[in-house]
C-alpha positions as CSV (number, residue, x, y, z in Angstrom):
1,X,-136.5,53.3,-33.1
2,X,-137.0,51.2,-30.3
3,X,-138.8,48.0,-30.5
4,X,-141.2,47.4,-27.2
5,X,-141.5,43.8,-25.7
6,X,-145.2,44.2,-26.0
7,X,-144.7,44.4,-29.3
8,X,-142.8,41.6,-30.4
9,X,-145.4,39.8,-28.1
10,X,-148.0,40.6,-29.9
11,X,-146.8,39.9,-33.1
12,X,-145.5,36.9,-31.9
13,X,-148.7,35.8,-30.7
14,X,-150.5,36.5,-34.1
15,X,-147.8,34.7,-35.8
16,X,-146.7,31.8,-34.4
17,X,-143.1,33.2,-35.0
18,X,-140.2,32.8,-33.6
19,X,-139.3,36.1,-31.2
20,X,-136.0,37.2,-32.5
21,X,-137.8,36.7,-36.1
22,X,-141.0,38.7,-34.9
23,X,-138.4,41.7,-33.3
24,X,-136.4,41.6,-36.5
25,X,-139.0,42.5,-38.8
26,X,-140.6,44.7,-36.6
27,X,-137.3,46.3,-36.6
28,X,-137.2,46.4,-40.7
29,X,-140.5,47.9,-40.4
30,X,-139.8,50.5,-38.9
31,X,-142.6,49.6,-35.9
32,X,-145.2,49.2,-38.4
33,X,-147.2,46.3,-36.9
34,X,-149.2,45.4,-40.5
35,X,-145.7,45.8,-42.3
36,X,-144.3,43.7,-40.0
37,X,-146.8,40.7,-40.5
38,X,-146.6,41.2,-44.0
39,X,-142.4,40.8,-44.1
40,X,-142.8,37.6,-41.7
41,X,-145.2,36.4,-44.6
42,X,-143.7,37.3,-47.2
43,X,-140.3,35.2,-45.6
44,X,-142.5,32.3,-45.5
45,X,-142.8,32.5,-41.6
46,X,-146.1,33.2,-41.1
47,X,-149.3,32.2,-42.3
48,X,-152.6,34.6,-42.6
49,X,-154.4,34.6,-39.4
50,X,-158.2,35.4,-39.3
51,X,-157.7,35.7,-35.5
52,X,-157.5,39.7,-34.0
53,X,-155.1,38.5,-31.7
54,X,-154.4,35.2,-29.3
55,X,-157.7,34.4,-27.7
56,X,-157.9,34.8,-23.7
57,X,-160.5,36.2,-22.6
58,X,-163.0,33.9,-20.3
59,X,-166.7,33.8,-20.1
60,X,-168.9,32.3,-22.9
61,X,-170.5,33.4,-26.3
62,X,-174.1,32.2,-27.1
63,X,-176.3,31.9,-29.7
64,X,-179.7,30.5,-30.1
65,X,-183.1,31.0,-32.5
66,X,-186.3,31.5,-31.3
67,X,-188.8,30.3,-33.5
68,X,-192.2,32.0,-32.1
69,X,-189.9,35.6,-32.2
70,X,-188.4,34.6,-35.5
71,X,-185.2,36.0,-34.8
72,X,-181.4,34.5,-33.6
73,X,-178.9,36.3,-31.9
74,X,-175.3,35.8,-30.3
75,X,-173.7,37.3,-27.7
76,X,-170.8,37.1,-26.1
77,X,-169.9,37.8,-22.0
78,X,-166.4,38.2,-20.5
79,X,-165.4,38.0,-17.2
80,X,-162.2,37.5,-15.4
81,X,-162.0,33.5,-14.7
82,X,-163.1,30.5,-16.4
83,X,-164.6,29.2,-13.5
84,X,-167.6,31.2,-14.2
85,X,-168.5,30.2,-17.5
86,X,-169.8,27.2,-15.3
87,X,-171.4,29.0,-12.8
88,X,-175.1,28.4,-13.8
89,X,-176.5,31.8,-12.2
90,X,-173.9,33.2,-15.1
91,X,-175.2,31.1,-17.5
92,X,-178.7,31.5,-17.0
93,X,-178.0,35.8,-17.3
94,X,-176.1,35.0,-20.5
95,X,-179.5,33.0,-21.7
96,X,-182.0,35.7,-20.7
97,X,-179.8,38.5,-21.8
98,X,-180.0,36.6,-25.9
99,X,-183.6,36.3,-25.4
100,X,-183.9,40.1,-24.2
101,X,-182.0,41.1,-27.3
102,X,-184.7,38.8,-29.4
103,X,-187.7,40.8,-28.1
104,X,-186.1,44.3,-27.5
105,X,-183.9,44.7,-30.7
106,X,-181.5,47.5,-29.0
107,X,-179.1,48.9,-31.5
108,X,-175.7,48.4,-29.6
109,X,-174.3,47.2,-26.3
110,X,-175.1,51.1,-24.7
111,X,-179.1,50.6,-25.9
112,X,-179.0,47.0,-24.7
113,X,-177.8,48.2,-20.9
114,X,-181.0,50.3,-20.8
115,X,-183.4,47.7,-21.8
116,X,-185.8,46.1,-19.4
117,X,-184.6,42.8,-18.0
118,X,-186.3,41.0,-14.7
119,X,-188.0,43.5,-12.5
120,X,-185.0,46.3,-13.5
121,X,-182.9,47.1,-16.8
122,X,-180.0,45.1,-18.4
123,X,-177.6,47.2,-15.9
124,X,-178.8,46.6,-12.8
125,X,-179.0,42.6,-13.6
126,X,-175.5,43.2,-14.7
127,X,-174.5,44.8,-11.5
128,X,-176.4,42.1,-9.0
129,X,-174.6,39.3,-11.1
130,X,-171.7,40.7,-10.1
131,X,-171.7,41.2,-6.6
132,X,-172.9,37.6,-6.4
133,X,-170.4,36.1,-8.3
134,X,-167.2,38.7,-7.2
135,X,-165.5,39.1,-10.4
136,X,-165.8,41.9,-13.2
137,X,-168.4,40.9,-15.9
138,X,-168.9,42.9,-19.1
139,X,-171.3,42.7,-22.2
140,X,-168.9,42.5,-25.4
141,X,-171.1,42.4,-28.5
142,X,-173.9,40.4,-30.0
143,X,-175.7,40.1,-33.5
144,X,-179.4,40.1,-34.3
145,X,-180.8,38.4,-37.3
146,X,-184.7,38.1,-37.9
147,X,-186.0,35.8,-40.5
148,X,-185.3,31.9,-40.9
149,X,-182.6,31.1,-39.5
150,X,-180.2,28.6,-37.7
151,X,-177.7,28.5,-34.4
152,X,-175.1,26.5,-33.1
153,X,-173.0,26.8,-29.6
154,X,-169.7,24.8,-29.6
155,X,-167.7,23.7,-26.8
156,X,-169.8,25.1,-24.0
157,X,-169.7,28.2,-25.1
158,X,-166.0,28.8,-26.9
159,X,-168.1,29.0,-30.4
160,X,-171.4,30.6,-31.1
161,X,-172.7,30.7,-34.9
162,X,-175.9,32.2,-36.2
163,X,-177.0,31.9,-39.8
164,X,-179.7,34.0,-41.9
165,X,-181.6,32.3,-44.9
166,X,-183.5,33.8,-47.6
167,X,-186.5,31.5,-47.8
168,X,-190.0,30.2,-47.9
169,X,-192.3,29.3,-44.9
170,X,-192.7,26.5,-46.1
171,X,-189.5,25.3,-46.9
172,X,-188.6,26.4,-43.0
173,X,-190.9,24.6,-41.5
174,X,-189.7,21.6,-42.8
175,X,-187.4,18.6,-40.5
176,X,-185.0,18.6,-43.0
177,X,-184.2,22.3,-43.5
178,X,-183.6,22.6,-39.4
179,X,-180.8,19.7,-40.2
180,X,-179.5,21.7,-43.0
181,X,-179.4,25.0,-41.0
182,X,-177.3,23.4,-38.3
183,X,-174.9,21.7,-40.8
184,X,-174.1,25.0,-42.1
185,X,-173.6,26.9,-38.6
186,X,-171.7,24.1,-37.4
187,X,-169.6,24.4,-40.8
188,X,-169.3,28.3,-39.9
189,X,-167.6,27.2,-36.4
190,X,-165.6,24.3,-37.5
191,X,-164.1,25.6,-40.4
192,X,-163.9,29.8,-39.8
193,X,-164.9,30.9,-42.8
194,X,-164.6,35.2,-43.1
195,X,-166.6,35.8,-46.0
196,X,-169.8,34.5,-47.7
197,X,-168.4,34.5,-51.3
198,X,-166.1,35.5,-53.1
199,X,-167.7,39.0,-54.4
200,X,-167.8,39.9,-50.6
201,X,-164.1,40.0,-50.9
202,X,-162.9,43.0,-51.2
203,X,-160.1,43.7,-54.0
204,X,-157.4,45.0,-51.7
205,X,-157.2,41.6,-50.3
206,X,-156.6,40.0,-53.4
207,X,-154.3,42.4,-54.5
208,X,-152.4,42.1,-51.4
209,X,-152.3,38.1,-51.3
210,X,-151.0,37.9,-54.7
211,X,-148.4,40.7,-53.7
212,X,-147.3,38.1,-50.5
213,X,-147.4,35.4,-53.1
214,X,-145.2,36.5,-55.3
215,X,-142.8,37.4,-52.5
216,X,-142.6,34.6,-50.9
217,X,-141.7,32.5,-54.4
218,X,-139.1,35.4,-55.2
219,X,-137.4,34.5,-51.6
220,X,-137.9,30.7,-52.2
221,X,-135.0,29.2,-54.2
222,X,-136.9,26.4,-55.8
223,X,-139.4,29.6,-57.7
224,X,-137.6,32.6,-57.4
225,X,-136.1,31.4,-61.6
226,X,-139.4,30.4,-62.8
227,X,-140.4,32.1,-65.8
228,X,-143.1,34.8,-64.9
229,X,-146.1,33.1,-66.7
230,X,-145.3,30.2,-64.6
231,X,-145.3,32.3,-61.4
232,X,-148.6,33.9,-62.6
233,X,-150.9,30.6,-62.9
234,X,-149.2,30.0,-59.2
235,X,-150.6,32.6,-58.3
236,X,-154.1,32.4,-59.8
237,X,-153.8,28.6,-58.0
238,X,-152.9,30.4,-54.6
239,X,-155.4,32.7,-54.8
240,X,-158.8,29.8,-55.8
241,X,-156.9,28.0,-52.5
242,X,-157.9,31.7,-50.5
243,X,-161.2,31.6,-52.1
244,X,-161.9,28.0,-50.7
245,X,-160.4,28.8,-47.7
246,X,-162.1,31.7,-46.3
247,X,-165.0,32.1,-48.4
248,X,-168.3,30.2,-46.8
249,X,-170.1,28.9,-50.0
250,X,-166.5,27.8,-51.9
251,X,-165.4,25.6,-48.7
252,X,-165.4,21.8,-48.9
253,X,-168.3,20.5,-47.1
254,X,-167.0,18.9,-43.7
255,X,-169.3,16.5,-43.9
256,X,-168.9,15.5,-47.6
257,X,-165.6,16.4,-48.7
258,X,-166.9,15.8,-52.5
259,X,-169.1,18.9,-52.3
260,X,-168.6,22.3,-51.6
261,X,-171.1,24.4,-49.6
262,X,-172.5,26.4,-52.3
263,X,-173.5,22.5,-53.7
264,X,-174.7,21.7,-50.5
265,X,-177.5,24.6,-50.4
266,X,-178.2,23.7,-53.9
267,X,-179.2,20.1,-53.8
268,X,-181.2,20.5,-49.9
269,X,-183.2,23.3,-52.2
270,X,-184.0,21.5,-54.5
271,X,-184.6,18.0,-52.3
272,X,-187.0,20.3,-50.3
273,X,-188.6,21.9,-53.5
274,X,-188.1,25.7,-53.1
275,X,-185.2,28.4,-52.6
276,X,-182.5,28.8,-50.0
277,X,-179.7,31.4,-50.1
278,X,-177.2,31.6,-47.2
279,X,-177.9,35.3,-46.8
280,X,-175.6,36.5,-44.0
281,X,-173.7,34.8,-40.7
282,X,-171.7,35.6,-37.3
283,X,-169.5,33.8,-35.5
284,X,-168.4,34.8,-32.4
285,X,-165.2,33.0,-30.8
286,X,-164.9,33.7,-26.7
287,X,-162.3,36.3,-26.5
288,X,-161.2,37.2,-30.2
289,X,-159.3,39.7,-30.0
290,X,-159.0,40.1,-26.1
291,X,-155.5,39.5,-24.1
292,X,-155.0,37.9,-20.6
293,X,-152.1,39.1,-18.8
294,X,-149.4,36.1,-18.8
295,X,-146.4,37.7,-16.9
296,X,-144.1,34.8,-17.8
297,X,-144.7,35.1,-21.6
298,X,-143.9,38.6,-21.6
299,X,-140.8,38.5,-19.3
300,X,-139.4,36.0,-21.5
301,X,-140.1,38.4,-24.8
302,X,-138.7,41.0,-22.6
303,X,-135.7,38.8,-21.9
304,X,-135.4,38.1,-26.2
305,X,-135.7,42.2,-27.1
306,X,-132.9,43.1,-24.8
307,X,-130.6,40.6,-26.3
């Protein structure tokens, strides 16, 4: 079958592979986009992305917590250039639409458009924004947490984290825990973490990153003779490198490298005499997952598939 130049883009792009390497194994898979990832990895090529795809969308993400409504929310807002993310009329829509969601609780982006915002709804502030600023504007997701919790907006708006904590009122109220919620967020957007702990991942995932492991020493010359007990406590070592990795609570704290997370909540509980649990968190990054036409990228992977 014939492989497609948006194809070996895309792949390329999730990669970081080279493009003949990217249409190759697209080609050896058949066209199957998540074989073809998983041959490239398997080679020793690629690397696990938590990224959807190369992020290009502009706009901003937001998040924020407002105490007296006890609830934090993020949000994110494309539009078509990044010259608007510093347009303050944008900005300030972006900051009343996060504290609309707060009050209003709408269940999705559809419910969200209907809610009341200035003298109108959602919609028609939507609509006046744009024929003021003269570019296409669109309201991509958010996330609503109510309780105690904690935000943090990196970068003017490229990174937006909220975090939800099981807690007392008392503990919440106090200096110290508002520090502590901000170290964690800021954690969240620093070091990308896609799971609380390790229970939250689910077995599959496992199952297929000790199956790429043990690939990728079978096609490496200095493993591929190792006896298979050997290869085995590799693999159990790979897999507690995953766990710290991508799980929240097993990460090194990036602030104090001689603790992990999960250490982290510990000791502020206890130094602030009750119980905290990280119970949930979002991060939003602007564009996950969104592409931005880039003519010259593509004619060049067109250029490498016809070859």
């Amino acid at each position: 079958m014939g492989i497609s130049a948006k194809e070996v883009m895309e792949l390329r792009k999730q990669t970081d592979c080279g493009m003949m390497e990217c249409k190759q194994a697209l080609t050896d898979a058949n066209g199957d986009f998540a074989k073809a990832v998983e041959l490239l990895r398997e080679k020793g090529l690629a690397t696990a992305t938590k990224k959807a795809g190369r992020i290009a969308a502009e706009g901003m993400v937001y998040a924020t917590y407002l105490a007296d409504k006890q609830a934090a929310v993020a949000v994110e807002v494309n539009a078509e250039t990044d010259f608007v993310a510093k347009n303050d009329k944008f900005v300030d829509f972006v900051h009343e639409l996060a504290a609309v969601i707060a009050a209003q609780k709408p269940a999705d982006v559809e419910a969200l458009m209907g809610c009341k915002m200035g003298a109108g709804t959602v919609d028609d502030e939507l609509k006046g924004l744009i024929l003021v600023i003269k570019e296409n504007i669109k309201i991509r997701r958010f996330a609503i947490y109510e309780g105690y919790c904690a935000s943090y907006v990196h970068g003017g708006g490229t990174h937006a984290v909220i975090v939800k904590f099981d807690t007392t009122a008392e503990v919440a109220a106090k200096d110290a825990f508002v520090d502590f919620g901000k170290d964690v967020a800021m954690q969240i957007a620093a070091a990308m973490p896609t799971y609380l702990c390790k229970e939250d991942v689910p077995a599959e995932v496992i199952s297929k990153e000790k199956e790429i492991l043990l690939a990728q020493m079978a096609n490496d010359p200095k493993t591929a003779n190792k006896p298979e007990a050997i290869k085995e406590k590799m693999v159990v070592g790979r897999v507690s490198k995953y766990y710290k990795e991508n799980c929240l609570l097993d990460q090194a704290f990036i602030k104090d490298g001689n603790m992990d997370i999960a250490k982290y909540v510990a000791d502020t509980a206890k130094a602030l005499g009750g119980d905290i649990k990280i119970a949930a968190f979002t991060h939003y990054t602007k564009g996950e997952g969104l592409e931005k036409r880039n003519e010259d990228f593509a004619a060049e992977v067109a250029a490498a598939v016809q070859n």
